[in-house]
NUVEXFI-733078 format. One line per 10 residues: number of its first residue (from 0); their letters; for each residue x, y, z of C-alpha. Coordinates in Angstrom, 1 decimal. Layout:
! NUVEXFI-733078
NUM) a) X Y Z  ...
***
This chain:
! NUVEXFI-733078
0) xxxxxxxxxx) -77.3 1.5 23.4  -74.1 1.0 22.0  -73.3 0.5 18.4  -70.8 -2.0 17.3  -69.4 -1.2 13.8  -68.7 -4.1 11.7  -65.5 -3.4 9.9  -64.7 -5.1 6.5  -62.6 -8.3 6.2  -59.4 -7.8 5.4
10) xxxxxxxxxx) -56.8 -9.8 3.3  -53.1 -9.4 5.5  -51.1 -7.6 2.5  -49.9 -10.0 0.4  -50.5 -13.1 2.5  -53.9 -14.7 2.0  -55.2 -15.2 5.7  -57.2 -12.4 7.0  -59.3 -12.1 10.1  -62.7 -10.2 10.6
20) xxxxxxxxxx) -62.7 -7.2 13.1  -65.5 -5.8 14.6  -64.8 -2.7 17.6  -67.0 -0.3 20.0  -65.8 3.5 19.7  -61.9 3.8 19.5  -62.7 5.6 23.1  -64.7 2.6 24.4  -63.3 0.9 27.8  -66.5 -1.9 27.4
30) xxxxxxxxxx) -65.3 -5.2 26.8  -66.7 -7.0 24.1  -65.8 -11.2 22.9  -64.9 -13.9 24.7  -62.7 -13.2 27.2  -59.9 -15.6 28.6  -61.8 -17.1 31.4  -64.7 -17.8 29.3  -62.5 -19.8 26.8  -60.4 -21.8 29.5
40) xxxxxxxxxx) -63.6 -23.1 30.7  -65.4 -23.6 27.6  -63.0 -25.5 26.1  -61.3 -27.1 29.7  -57.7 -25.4 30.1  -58.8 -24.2 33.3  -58.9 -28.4 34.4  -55.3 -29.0 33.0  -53.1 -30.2 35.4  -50.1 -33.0 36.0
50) xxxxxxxxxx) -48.4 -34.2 38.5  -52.2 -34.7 40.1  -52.8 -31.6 40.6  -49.5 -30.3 42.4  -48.9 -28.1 38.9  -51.4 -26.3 36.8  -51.1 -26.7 33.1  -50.1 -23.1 32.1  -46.6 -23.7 29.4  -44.6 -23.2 32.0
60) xxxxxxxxxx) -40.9 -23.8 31.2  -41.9 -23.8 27.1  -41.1 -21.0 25.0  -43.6 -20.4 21.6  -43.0 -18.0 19.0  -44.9 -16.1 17.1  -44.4 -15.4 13.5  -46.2 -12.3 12.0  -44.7 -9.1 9.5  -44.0 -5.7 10.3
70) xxxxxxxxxx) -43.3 -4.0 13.5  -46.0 -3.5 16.4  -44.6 -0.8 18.1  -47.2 -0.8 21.1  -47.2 -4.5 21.8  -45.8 -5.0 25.2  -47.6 -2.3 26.6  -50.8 -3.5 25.1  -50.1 -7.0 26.3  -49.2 -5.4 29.6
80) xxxxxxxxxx) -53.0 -3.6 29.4  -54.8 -7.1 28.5  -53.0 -9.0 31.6  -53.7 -6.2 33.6  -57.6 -6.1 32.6  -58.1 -10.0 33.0  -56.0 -10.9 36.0  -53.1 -12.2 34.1  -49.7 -12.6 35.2  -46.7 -10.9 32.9
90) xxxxxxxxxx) -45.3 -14.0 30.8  -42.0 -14.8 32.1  -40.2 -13.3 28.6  -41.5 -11.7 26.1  -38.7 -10.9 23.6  -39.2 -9.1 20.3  -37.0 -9.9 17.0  -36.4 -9.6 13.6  -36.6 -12.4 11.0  -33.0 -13.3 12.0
100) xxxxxxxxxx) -33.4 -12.6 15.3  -31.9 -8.8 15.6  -32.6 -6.3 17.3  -33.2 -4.0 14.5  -37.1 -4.1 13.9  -39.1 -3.9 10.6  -41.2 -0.6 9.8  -44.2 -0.6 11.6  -47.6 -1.5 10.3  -51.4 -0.9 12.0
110) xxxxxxxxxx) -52.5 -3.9 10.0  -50.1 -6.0 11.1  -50.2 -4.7 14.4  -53.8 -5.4 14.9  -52.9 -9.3 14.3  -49.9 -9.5 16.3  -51.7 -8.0 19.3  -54.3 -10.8 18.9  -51.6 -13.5 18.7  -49.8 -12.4 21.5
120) xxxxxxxxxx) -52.5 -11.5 23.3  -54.2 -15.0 23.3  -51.4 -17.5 23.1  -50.6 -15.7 26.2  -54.4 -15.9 27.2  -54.1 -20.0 27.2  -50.4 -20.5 28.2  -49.4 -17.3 30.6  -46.7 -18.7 31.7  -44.9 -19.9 28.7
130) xxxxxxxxxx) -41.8 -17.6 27.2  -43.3 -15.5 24.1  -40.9 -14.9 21.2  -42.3 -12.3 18.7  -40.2 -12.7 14.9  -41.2 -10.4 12.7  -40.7 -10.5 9.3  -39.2 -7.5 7.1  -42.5 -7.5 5.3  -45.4 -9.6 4.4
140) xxxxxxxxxx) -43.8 -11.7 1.6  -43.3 -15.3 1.0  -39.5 -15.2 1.1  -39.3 -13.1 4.5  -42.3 -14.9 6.5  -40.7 -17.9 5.8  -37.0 -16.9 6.6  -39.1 -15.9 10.2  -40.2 -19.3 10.6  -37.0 -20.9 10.3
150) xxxxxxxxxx) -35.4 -18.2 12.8  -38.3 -18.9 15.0  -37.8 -22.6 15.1  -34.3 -22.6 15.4  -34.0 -19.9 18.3  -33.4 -21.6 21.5  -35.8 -23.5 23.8  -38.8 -23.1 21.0  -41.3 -25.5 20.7  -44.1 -24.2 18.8
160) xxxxxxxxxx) -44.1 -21.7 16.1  -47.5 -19.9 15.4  -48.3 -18.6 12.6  -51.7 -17.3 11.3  -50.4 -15.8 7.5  -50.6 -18.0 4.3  -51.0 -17.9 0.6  -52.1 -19.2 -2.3  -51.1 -22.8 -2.9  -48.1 -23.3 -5.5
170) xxxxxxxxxx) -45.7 -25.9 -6.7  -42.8 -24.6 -4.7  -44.8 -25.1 -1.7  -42.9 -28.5 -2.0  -39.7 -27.0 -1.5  -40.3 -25.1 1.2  -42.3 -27.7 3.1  -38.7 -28.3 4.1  -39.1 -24.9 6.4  -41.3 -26.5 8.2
180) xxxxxxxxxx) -39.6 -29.0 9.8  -37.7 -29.2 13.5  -33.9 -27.7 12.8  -31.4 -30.6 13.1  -30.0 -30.5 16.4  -33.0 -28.8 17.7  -36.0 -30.5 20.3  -38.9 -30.9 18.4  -41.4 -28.6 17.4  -44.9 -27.9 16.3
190) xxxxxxxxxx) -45.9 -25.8 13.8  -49.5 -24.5 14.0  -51.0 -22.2 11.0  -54.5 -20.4 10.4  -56.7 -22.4 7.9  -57.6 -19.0 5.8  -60.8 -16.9 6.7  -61.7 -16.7 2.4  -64.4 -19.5 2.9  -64.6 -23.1 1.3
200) xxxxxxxxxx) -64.8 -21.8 -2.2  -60.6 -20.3 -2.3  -59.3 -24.0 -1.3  -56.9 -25.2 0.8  -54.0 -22.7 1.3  -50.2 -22.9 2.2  -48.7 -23.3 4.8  -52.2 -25.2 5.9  -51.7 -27.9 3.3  -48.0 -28.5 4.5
210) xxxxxxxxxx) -48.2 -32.0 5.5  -45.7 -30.7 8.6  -48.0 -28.1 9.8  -51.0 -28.4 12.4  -53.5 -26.6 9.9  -56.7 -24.6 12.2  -60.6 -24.1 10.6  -63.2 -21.8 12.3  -66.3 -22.2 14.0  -68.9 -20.5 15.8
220) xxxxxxxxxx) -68.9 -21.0 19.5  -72.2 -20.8 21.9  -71.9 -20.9 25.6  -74.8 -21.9 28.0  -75.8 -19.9 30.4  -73.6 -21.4 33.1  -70.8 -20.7 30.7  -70.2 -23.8 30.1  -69.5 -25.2 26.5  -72.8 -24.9 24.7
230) xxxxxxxxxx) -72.2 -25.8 20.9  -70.3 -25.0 18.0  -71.1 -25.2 14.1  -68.6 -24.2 11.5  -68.7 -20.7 10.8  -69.2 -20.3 7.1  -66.1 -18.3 6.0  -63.1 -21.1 7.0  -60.7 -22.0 4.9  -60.6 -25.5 4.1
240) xxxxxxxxxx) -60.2 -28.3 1.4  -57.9 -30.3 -0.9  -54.0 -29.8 -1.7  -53.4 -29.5 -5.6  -50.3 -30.7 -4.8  -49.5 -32.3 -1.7  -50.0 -35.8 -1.2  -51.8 -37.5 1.4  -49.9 -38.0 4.6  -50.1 -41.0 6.1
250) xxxxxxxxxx) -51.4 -39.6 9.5  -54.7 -38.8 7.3  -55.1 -42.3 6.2  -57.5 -43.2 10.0  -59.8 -39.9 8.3  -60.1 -39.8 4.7  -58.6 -41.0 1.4  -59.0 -38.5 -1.4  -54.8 -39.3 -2.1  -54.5 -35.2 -1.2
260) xxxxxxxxxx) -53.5 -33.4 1.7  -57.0 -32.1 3.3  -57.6 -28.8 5.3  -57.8 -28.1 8.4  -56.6 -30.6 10.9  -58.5 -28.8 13.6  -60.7 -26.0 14.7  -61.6 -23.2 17.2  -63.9 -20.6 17.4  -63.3 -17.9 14.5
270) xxxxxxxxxx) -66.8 -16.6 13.6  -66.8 -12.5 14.1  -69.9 -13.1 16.3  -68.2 -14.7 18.9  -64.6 -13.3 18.3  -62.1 -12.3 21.3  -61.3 -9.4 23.2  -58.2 -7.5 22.1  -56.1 -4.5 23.3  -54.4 -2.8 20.4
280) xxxxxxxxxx) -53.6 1.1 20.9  -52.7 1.3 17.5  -55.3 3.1 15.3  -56.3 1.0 12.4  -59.3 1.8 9.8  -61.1 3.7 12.9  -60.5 1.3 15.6  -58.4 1.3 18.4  -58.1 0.3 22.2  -60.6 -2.7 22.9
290) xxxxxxxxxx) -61.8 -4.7 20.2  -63.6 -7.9 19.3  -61.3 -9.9 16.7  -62.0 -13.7 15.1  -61.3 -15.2 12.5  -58.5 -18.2 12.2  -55.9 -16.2 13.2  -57.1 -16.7 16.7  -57.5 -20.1 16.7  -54.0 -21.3 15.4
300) xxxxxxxxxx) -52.2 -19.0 18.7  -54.5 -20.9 21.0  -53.7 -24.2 19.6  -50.2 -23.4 19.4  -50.5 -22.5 23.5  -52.3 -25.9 23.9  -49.4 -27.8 22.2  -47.2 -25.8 24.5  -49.2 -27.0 27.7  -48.9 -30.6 26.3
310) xxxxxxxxxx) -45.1 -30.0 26.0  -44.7 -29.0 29.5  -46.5 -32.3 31.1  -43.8 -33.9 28.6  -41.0 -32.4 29.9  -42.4 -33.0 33.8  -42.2 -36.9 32.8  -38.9 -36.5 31.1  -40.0 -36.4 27.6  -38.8 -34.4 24.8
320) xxxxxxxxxx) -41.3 -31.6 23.1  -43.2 -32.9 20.3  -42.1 -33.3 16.8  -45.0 -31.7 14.8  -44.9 -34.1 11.8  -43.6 -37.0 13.2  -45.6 -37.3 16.5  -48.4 -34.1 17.4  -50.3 -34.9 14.0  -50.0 -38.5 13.9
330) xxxxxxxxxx) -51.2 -38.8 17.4  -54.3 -35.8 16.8  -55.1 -38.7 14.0  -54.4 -41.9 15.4  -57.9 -41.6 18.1  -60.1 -40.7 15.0  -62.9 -43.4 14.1  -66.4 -42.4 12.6  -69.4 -42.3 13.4  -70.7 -45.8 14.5
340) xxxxxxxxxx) -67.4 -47.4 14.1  -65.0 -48.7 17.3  -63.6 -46.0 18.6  -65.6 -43.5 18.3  -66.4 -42.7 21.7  -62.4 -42.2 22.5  -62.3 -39.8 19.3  -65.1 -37.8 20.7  -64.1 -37.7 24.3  -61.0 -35.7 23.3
350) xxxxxxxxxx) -62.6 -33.7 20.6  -65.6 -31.6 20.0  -67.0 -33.3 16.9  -68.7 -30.4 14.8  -71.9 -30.8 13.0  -73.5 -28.4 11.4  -77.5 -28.7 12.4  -78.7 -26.3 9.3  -77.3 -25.3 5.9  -75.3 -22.6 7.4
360) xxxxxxxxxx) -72.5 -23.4 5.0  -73.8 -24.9 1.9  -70.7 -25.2 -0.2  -69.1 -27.1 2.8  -70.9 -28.1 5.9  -69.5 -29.4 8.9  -71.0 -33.0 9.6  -70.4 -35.6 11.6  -67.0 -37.4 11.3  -63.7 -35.5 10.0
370) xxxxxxxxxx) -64.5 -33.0 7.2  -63.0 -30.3 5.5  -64.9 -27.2 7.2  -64.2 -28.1 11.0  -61.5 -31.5 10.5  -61.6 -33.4 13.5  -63.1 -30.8 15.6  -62.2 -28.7 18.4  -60.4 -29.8 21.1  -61.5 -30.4 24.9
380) xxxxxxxxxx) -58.2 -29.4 26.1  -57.7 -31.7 29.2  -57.9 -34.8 26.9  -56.2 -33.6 24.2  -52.9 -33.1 26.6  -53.1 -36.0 27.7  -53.5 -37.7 24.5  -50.1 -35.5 23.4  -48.0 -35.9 26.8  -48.8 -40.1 26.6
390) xxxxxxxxxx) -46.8 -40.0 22.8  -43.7 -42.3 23.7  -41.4 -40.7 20.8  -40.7 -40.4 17.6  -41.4 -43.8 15.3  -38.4 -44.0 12.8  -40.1 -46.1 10.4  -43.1 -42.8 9.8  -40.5 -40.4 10.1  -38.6 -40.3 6.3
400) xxxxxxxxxx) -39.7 -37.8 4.0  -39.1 -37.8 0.0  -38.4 -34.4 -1.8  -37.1 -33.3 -5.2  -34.7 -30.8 -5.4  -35.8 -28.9 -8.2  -39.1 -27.7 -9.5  -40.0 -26.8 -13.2  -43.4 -26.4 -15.2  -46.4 -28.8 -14.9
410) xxxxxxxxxx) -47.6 -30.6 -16.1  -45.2 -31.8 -18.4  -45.4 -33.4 -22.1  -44.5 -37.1 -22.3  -44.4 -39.2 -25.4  -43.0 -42.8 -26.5  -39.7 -43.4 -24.9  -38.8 -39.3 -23.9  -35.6 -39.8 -21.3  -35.5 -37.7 -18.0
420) xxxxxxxxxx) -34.0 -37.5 -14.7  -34.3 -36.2 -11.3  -32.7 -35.7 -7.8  -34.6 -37.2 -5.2  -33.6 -36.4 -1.0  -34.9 -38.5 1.5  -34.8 -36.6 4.7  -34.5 -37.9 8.4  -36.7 -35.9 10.5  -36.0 -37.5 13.6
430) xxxxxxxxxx) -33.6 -37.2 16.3  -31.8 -41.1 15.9  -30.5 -42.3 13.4  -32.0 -44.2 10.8  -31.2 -46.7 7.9  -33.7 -48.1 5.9  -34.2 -49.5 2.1  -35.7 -47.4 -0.4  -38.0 -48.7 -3.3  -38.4 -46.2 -5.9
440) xxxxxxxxxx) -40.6 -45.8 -8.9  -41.8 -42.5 -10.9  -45.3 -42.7 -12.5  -46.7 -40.2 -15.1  -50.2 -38.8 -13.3  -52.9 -36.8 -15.4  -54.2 -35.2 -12.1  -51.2 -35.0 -9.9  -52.6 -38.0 -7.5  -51.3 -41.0 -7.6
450) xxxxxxxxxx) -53.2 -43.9 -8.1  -53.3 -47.7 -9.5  -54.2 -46.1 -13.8  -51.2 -44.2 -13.6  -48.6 -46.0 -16.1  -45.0 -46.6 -14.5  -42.1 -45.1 -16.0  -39.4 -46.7 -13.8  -38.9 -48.8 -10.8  -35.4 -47.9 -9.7
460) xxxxxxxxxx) -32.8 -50.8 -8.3  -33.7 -50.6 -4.0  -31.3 -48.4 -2.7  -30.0 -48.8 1.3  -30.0 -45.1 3.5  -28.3 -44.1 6.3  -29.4 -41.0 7.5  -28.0 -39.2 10.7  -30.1 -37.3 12.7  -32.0 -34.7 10.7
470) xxxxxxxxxx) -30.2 -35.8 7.7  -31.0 -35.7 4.0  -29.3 -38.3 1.5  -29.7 -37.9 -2.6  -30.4 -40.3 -4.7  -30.0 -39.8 -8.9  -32.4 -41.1 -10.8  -33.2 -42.0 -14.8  -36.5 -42.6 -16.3  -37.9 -43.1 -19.7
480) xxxxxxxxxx) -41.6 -43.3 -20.9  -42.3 -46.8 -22.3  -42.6 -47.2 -26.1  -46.6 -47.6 -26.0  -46.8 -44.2 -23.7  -49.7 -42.4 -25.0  -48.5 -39.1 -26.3  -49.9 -36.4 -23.2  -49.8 -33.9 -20.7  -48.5 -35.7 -17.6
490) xxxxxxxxxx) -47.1 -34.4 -14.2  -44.4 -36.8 -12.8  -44.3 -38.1 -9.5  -41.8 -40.2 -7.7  -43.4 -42.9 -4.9  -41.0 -44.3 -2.2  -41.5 -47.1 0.3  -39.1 -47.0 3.0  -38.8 -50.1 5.4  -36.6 -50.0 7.8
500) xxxxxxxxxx) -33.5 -52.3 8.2  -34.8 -53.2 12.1  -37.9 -54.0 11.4  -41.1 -52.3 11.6  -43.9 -50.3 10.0  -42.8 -49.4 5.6  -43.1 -45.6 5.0  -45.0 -44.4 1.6  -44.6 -41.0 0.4  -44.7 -39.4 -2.8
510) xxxxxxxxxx) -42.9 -36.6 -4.4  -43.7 -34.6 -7.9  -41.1 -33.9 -10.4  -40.7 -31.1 -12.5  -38.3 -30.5 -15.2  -34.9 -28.9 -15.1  -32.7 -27.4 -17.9  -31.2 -31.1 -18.2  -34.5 -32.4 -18.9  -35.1 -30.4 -22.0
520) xxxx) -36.3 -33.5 -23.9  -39.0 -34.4 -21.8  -40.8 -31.3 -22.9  -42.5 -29.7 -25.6
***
């Protein structure tokens, strides 16, 4: 009888997603977790195909990077192991950088290594014949995972980055939303993050609430005894719930209207009963050689491959690779409908709507309909690439973002007529040029939301944009509380329609203002 040990979970060093690790004896050659033909056909890559049927959906001609920290020393010869092992062919490239794409690699780390040999591993697993770029970060902080991503999505021929790392939500999240978007003069791409594996109760986390990012929950698959997809429920320690301080995006208006960014978008199977097979040579807390690995940083690879697939029917009819914010989550969205309502049955031919039949996660059950344990579900893969390939292009009119350059302390003390001011950026985040009128007005919020009790500082004069492609303009602005303000603790946020000069659909967004130097009088 063999005993399977159960290891701990684990937090990744200083960023907040973790994943839970359970292994046979380090000198075990038994296989244990899913293993990649038992995902294609659960979940229907192995029916992907275009060009009816002459070309197999496999990322072929797509490139995805990986973002992870640290150095794994051993992973192109594990890799080389797991393709070996499950009849897979080499990936075409598989190049290995640092977080500004050198040659000279960070120190290595078996923590680290265990999760980038389960990325690699199983983005490769869905989309073998896509290019593989590994960036690894100098360590596991903010400042260098992110300066990662942006090398990733700027290196040449990417169009997804994957990246299953996070942390605790903060108000400079807002900022560096701006990471998260496709490099100007760059093809588009998709950013796909792990929704967190510290359960309902720790929140939504960032880069998951980034309203740019394709944001994966966990859940607990069951095959029959064909093999086929049996069932899934949510598997009770996803990450999940409600931005403190992203807004809504308007993608999320077909599935819920709290006025916050909601987490995840998605989901996959993460539960550590019905984890994935991974090589990793490297020892780490006893383990090493085959283990069994879950969690949501193996759900957020294997969407990031799917996307990849989808970009590769899109390039076959001439199409450019998705945009993540401006056309992969709008479109994910745009089929959702409840429950009952029209539309449903489109929704849940593409997606696995999760349920949760018992209390198996009381603080936040997956149920029918969009929710904040499993979002729209998990995907059945042949739909879902067809749903993405069929996306005609990037819509100017949703494509304008509002930002404020600066960030200070929230909330922020307001009284009777106290004078402030702010840069605002609208940013282009398409490929064409745009030009548009902007309507501006800054609110004082007691929550952060924005909604119709908030009292109206300003309505600035309509101001007419021109963007270029990826472009950002400035605006200045000047507010002042009215003389009947109630004296109180506000945060500030700045709402912007944006209709453009051609015609067509009027952009909201909504940015939050802190204080600067300048702004002295607004406080205390």
């Amino acid at each position: 009888m063999k005993h399977i040990e159960a290891l701990e979970s684990r937090r990744l060093l200083s960023a907040t997603a973790a994943f839970f690790h359970k292994t046979l004896a380090a000198d075990s050659s038994d296989i244990q977790g899913f293993t990649p033909s038992q995902v294609s056909k659960a979940y229907g890559f192995d029916n992907i195909s275009f060009s009816h049927g002459a070309i197999r959906g496999d990322g072929t001609g797509q490139t995805i990077a990986v973002v992870d920290a640290f150095n794994d020393r051993k992973v192109v010869s594990d890799l080389a192991v797991f393709d070996q092992k499950f009849s897979l062919p080499a990936p075409p490239t598989l190049k290995v950088v640092n977080q500004t794409g050198g040659s000279v690699l960070p120190p290595n780390n078996a923590g680290w290594a265990s999760e980038i040999a389960l990325d690699v591993e199983w983005v490769h697993a869905v989309a073998p014949q896509a290019n593989l770029l590994l960036v690894e970060s100098r360590n596991g902080s903010e400042s260098s995972l992110l300066a990662a991503t942006r090398y990733a999505a700027s290196a040449p021929g990417v169009s997804v980055v994957s990246m299953s790392w996070g942390f605790n939500e903060s108000l400079s999240q807002l900022k560096m939303d701006q990471s998260l978007l496709t490099p100007a003069g760059h093809a588009g791409v998709t950013f796909v993050t792990a929704a967190g594996d510290n359960g309902a109760a720790a929140g939504a986390g960032w880069p998951a609430s980034s309203p740019n990012v394709l944001s994966v929950g966990g859940t607990n698959l069951t095959l029959d005894s064909s093999g086929n997809y049996g069932s899934e429920r949510s598997w009770s320690d996803t990450g999940g719930g409600y931005s403190r301080y992203e807004p809504e995006p308007s993608y999320q208006q077909t599935a819920q209207h709290s006025g916050a960014r909601s987490t995840p978008d998605v989901a996959y199977d993460a539960d550590p009963d019905t984890g994935f097979a991974v090589y990793d040579s490297i020892p780490y807390q006893g383990a090493t050689g085959w283990q069994e690995i879950a969690g949501n940083s193996a759900g957020a690879p294997q969407w990031a491959a799917l996307v990849a697939i989808a970009d590769q029917g899109r390039a076959i009819s001439g199409l450019a690779p998705l945009d993540g914010l401006s056309q992969t989550l709008p479109s994910l969205y745009s089929i959702y409908a409840p429950a009952g309502a029209s539309g449903n049955a489109t929704y849940t031919a593409d997606f696995h709507d999760v349920a949760d039949a018992g209390d198996n996660r009381a603080d936040t059950p997956a149920t029918l309909n969009y929710d904040t344990a499993t979002g729209l579900g998990s995907p059945k893969a042949g739909q879902i690439v067809d749903l993405l390939v069929a996306d005609p292009g990037t819509t100017p009119s949703s494509s304008v973002s509002l930002s404020a350059t600066f960030s200070g302390s929230q909330p922020i003390i307001v009284g009777a007529g106290h004078q402030g001011s702010a840069t605002l950026v609208l940013t282009n985040l398409t490929g064409a040029k745009l030009a548009g009128s902007a309507q501006i007005a800054v609110y004082a919020s007691t929550d952060s939301y924005l909604d119709a009790s908030d009292p109206l500082l300003i309505t600035h004069p309509t101001v007419t944009a021109r963007l270029g492609s990826h472009k950002q303009t400035r605006i200045q602005i000047h507010f002042a509380a009215p003389k009947d303000q109630t004296p109180g603790t506000y945060y500030l946020l700045a709402s912007m329609s944006f209709s453009p000069l051609s015609g067509g659909q009027t952009l909201t967004d909504v940015a939050s203002i802190g204080t600067s130097s300048a702004d002295a009088n607004l406080g205390g």
